[in-house]
GUTOR-966347 format. One record per residue (C-alpha): residue number from 1; residue in three letters; x, y, z. Coordinates in steps of 0.1 Angstrom, whole numbers, plus 5000, padded with zeros to 4 digits. Each point is the difference from the previous one (the first is absolute). Example, Ala and Ser with C-alpha at 12.3 -4.5 7.8 and 13.67 -1.06 7.14 Angstrom:
<markes>
+-----+------+------+-------+------+
!  nr ! rest ! east ! north !   up !
+-----+------+------+-------+------+
!   1 !  Ala ! 5123 !  4955 ! 5078 !
!   2 !  Ser ! 5014 !  5034 ! 4993 !
+-----+------+------+-------+------+
</markes>
This chain:
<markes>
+-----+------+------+-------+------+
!  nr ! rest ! east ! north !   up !
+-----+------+------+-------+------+
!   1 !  Unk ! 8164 !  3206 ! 1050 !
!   2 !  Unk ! 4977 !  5027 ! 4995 !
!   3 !  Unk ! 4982 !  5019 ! 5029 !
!   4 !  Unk ! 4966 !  4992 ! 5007 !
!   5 !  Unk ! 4999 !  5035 ! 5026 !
!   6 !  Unk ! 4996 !  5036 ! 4988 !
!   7 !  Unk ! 5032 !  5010 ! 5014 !
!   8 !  Unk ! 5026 !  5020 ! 4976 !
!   9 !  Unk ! 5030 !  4998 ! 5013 !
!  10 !  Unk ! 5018 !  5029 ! 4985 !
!  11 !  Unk ! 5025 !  5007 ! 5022 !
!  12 !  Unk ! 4991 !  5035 ! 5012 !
!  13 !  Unk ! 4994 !  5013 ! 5033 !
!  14 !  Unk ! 4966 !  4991 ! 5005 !
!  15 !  Unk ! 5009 !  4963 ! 4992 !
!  16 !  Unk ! 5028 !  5007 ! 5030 !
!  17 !  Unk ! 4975 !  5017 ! 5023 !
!  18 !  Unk ! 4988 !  4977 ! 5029 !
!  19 !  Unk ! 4966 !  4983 ! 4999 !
!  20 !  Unk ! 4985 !  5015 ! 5031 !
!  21 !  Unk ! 5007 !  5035 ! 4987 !
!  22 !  Unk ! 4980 !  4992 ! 4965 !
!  23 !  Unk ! 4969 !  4990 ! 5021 !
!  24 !  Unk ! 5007 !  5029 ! 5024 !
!  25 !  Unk ! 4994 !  5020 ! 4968 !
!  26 !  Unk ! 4971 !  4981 ! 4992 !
!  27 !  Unk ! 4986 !  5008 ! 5034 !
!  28 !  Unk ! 5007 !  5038 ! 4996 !
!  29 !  Unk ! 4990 !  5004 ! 4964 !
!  30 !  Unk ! 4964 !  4985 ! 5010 !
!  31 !  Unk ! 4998 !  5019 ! 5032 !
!  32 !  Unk ! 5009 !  5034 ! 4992 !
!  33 !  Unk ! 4973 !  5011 ! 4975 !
!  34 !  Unk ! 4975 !  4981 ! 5022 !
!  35 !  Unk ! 5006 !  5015 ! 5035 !
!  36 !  Unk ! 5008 !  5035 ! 4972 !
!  37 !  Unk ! 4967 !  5001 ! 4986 !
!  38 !  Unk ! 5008 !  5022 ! 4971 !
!  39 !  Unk ! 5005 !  4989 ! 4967 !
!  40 !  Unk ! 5033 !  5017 ! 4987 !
!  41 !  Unk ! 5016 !  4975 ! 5028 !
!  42 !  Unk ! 4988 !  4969 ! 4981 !
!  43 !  Unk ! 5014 !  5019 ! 4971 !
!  44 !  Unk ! 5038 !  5004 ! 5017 !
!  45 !  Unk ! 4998 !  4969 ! 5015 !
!  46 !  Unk ! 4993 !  4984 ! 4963 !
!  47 !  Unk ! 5027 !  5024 ! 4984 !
!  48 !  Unk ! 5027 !  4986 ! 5026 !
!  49 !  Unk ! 4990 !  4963 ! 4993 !
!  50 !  Unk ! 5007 !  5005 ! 4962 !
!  51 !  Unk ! 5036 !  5019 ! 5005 !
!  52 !  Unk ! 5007 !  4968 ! 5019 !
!  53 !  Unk ! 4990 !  4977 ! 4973 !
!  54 !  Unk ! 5018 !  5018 ! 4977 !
!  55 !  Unk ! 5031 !  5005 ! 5020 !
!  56 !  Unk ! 4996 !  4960 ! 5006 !
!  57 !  Unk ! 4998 !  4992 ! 4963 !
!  58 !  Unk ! 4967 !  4987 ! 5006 !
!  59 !  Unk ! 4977 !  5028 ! 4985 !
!  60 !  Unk ! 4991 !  4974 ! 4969 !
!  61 !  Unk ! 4991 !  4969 ! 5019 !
!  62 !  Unk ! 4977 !  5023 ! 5019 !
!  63 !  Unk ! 4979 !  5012 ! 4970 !
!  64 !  Unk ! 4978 !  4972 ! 5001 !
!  65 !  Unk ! 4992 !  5012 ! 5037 !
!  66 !  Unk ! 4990 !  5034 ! 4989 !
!  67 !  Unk ! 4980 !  4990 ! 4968 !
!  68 !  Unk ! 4982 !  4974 ! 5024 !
!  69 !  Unk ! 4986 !  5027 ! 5025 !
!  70 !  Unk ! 4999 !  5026 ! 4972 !
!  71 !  Unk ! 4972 !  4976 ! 4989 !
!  72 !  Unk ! 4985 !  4996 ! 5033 !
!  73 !  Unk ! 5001 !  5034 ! 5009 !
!  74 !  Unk ! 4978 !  5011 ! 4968 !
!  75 !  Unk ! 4975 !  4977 ! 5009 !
!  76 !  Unk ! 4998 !  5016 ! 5037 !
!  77 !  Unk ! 5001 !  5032 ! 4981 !
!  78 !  Unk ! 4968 !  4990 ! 4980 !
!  79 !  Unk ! 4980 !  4983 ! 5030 !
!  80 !  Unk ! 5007 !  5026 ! 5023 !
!  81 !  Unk ! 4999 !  5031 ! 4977 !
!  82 !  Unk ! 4964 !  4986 ! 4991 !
!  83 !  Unk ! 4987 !  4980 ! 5027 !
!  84 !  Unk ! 5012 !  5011 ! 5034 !
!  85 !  Unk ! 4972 !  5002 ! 5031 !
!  86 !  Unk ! 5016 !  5038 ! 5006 !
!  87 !  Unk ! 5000 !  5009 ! 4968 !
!  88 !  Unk ! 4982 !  5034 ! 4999 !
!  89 !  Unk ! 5022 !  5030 ! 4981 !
!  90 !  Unk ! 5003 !  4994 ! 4964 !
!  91 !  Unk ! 5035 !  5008 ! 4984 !
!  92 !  Unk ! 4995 !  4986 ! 4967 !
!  93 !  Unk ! 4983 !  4982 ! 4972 !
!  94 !  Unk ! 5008 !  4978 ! 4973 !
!  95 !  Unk ! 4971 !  4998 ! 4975 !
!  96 !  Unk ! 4970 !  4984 ! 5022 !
!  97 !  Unk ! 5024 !  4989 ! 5029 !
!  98 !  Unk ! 5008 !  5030 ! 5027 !
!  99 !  Unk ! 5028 !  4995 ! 5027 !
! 100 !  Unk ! 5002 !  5018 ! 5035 !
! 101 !  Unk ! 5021 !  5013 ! 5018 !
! 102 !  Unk ! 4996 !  4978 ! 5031 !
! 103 !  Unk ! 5006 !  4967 ! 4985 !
! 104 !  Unk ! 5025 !  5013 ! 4977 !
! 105 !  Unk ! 5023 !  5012 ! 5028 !
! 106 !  Unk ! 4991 !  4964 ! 5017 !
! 107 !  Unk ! 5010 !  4983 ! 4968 !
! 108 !  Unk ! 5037 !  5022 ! 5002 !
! 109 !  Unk ! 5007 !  4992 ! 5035 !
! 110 !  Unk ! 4990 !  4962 ! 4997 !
! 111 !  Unk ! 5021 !  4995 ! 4965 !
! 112 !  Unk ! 5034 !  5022 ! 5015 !
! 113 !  Unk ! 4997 !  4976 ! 5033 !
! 114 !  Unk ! 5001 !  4969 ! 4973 !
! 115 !  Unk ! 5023 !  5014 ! 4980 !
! 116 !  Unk ! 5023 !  5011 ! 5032 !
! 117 !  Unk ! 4993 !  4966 ! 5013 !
! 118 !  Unk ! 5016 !  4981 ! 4970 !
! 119 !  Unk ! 5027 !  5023 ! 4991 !
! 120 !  Unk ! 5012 !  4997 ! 5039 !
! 121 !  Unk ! 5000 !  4964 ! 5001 !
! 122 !  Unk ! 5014 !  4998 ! 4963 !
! 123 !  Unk ! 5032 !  5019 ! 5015 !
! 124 !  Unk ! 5001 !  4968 ! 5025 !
! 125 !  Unk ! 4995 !  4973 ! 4975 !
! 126 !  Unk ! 5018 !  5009 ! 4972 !
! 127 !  Unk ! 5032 !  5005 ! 5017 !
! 128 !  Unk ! 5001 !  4977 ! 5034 !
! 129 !  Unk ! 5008 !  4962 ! 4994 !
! 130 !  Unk ! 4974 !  4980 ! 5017 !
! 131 !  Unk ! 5027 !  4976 ! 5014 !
! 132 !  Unk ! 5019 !  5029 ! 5017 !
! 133 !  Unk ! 4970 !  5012 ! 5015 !
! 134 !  Unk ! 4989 !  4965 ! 5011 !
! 135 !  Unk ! 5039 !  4994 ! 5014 !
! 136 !  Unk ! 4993 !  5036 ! 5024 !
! 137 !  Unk ! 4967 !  4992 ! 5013 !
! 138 !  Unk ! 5009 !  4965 ! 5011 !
! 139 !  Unk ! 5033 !  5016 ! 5015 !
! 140 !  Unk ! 4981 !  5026 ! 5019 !
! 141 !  Unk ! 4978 !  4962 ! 5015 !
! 142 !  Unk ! 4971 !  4996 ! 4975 !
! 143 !  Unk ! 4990 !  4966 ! 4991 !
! 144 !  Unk ! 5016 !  4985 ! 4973 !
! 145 !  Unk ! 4962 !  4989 ! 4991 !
! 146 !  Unk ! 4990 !  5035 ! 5001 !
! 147 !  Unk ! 5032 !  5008 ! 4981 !
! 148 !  Unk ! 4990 !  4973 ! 4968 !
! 149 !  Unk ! 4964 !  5016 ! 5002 !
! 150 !  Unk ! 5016 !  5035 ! 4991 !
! 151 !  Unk ! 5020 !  4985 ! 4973 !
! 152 !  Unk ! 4973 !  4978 ! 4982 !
! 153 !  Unk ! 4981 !  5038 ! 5000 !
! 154 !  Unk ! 5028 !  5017 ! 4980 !
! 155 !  Unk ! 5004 !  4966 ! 4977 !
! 156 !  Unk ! 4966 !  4992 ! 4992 !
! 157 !  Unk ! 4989 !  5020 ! 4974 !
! 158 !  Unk ! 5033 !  4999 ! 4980 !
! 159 !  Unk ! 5001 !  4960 ! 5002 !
! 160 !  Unk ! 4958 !  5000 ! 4990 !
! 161 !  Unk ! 5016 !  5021 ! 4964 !
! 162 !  Unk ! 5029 !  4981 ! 4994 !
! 163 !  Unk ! 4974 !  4966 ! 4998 !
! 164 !  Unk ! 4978 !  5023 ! 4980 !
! 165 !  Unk ! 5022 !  5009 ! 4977 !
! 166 !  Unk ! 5014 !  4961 ! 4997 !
! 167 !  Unk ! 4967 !  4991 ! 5001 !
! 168 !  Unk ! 4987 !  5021 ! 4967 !
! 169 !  Unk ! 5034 !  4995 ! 4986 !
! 170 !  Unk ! 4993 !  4964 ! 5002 !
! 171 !  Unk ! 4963 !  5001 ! 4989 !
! 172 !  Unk ! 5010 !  5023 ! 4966 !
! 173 !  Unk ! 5023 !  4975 ! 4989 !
! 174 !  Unk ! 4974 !  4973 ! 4998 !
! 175 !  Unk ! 4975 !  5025 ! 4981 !
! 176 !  Unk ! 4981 !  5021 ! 5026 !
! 177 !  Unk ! 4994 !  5030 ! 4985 !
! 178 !  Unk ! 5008 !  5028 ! 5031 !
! 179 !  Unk ! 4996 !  5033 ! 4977 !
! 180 !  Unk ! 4978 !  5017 ! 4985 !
! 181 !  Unk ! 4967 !  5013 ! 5009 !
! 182 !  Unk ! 4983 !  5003 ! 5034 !
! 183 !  Unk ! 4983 !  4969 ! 4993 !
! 184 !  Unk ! 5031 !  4981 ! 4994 !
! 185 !  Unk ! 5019 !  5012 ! 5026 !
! 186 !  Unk ! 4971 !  4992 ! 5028 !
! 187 !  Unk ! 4997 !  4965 ! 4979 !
! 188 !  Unk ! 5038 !  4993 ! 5005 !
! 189 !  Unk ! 4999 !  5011 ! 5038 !
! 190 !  Unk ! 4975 !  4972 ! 5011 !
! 191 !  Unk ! 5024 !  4968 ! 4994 !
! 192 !  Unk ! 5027 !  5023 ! 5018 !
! 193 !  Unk ! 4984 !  5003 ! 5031 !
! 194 !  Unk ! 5002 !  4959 ! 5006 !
! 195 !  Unk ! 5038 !  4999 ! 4995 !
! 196 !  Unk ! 5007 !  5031 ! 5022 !
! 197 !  Unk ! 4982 !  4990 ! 5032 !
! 198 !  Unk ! 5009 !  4960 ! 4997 !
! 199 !  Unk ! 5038 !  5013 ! 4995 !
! 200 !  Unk ! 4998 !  5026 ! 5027 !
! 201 !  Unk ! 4993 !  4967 ! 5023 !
! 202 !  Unk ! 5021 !  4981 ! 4991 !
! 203 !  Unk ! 5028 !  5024 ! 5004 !
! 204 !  Unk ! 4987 !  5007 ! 5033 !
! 205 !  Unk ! 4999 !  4964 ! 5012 !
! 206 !  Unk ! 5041 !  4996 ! 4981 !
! 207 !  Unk ! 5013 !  5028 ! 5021 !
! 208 !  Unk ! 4982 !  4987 ! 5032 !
! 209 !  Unk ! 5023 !  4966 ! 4996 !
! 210 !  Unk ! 5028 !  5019 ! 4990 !
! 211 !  Unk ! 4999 !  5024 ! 5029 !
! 212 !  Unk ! 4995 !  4966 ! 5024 !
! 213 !  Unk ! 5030 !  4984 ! 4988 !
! 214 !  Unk ! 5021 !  5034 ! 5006 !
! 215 !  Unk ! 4987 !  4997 ! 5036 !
! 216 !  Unk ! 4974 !  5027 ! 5000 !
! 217 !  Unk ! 4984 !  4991 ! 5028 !
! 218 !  Unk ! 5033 !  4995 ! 5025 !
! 219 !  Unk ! 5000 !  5021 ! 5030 !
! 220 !  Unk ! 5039 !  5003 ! 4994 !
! 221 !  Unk ! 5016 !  5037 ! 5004 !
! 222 !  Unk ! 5007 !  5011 ! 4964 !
! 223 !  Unk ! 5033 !  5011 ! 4987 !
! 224 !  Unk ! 5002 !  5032 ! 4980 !
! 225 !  Unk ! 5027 !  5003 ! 4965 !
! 226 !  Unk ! 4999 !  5037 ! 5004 !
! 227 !  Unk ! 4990 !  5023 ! 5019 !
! 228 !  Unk ! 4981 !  5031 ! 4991 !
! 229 !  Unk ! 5003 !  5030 ! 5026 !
! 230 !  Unk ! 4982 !  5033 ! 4995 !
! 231 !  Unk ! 5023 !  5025 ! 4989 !
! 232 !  Unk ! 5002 !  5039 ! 5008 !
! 233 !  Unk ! 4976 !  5010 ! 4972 !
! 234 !  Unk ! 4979 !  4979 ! 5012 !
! 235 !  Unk ! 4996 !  5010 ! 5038 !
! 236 !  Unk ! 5000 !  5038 ! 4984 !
! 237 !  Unk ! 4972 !  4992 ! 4972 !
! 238 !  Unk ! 4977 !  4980 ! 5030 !
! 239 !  Unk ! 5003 !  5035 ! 5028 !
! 240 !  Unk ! 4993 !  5023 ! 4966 !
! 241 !  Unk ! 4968 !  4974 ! 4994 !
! 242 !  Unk ! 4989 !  5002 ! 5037 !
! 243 !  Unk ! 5005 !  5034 ! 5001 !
! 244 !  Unk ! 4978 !  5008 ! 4971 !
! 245 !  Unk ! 4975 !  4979 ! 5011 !
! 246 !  Unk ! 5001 !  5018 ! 5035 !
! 247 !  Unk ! 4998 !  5031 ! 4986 !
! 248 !  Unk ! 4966 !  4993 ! 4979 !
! 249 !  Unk ! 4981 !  4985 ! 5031 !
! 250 !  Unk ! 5016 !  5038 ! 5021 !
! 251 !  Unk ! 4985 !  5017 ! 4968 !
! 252 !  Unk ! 4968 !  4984 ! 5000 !
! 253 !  Unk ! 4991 !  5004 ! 5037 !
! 254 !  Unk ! 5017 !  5035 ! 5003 !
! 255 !  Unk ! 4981 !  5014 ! 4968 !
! 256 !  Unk ! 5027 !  5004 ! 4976 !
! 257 !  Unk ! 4986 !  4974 ! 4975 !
+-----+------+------+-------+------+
</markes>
């Protein structure tokens, strides 16, 4: 059956690595540049999320991540370079358009936070099975509601593709053209959007049966198939994390940052 997450499971250490220390990274990578002010952190922070892709064999799923913000962030880089209240010091011009120095330097620490942002939680997602992360929160006494909330999040958008992909697949074969130009493309898109949101309901109101009939709602103590302890690397990777981040706020009020 083919996964409808964005979890690789590759078999490396990151896939081994206990949930709570991935979001404890989360936390730290977001954090430190913040309470660090200074923007070569937002640049180490964003170095160290990519080794961990990489070293997770996840580099390539991120890419669509980074080409995402890398658009975003231009267009920060244009409104701001142009149009921020502050702007006052002209650094440059491009034909008739002049950027300064103000917004520009907004622009950079706004589009490293994004990018920061996404990288960190792409570490998460790409190598933590939402089931196993589910399975640990309602072990440590979350709600098993609050535990199928978390898990529709990570599955939604990969299950809204799949039924867009059937969906176009199923449309081409009866004739729709869904290449070409612009035009066509937009022109296509319209009788998708239909489908997708009817499907998404009815998938919605399928899995609230099936999730009655396993007993979703019994106030029975669960039993567990496995359990998943955090290992040494774990409890050492979490005090380095805490450390760091204890480190940037003693920087920050002492003066060193």
């Amino acid at each position: 059956m083919k996964s409808i997450s964005l979890y690789k499971d590759k078999g490396t250490w990151l896939n081994l690595m206990h949930p709570y220390t991935k979001l404890l990274y989360i936390v730290a990578a977001i954090s430190i540049p913040l309470i660090g002010g200074k923007l070569w952190l937002f640049g180490v922070l964003i170095a160290a999320s990519l080794v961990l892709l990489a070293s997770g064999k996840v580099l390539r799923s991120a890419v669509p991540l980074v080409a995402f913000s890398a658009t975003l962030i231009i267009v920060i880089f244009l409104i701001q370079g142009l149009f921020n209240h502050a702007n006052a010091e002209a650094l440059f011009s491009v034909g008739p358009l002049t950027f300064y120095k103000e917004g520009v330097l907004f622009a950079c620490r706004l589009g490293l936070n994004i990018l920061n942002m996404l990288l960190s939680f792409a570490v998460f997602v790409l190598t933590t099975s939402p089931q196993e992360l589910v399975d640990e929160m309602e072990k440590n006494g979350f709600s098993p509601k609050f535990g199928y909330i978390i898990n529709s999040v990570f599955q939604i958008l990969p299950q809204m593709m799949m039924t867009k992909d059937t969906i176009t697949d199923a449309q081409r074969s009866r004739g729709l053209e869904t290449e070409g130009s612009l035009g066509v493309r937009m022109k296509a898109f319209i009788p998708l959007i239909s489908p997708v949101v009817m499907s998404s309901l009815v998938n919605t109101r399928e899995r609230a049966i099936a999730l009655e009939v396993r007993g979703f709602g019994r106030k029975n103590k669960k039993t567990w198939l496995e359990d998943r302890p955090k290992h040494k690397g774990d409890r050492v990777i979490g005090v380095i994390l805490v450390l760091l981040v204890v480190l940037t706020i003693a920087g920050r009020v002492l003066g060193w940052l």
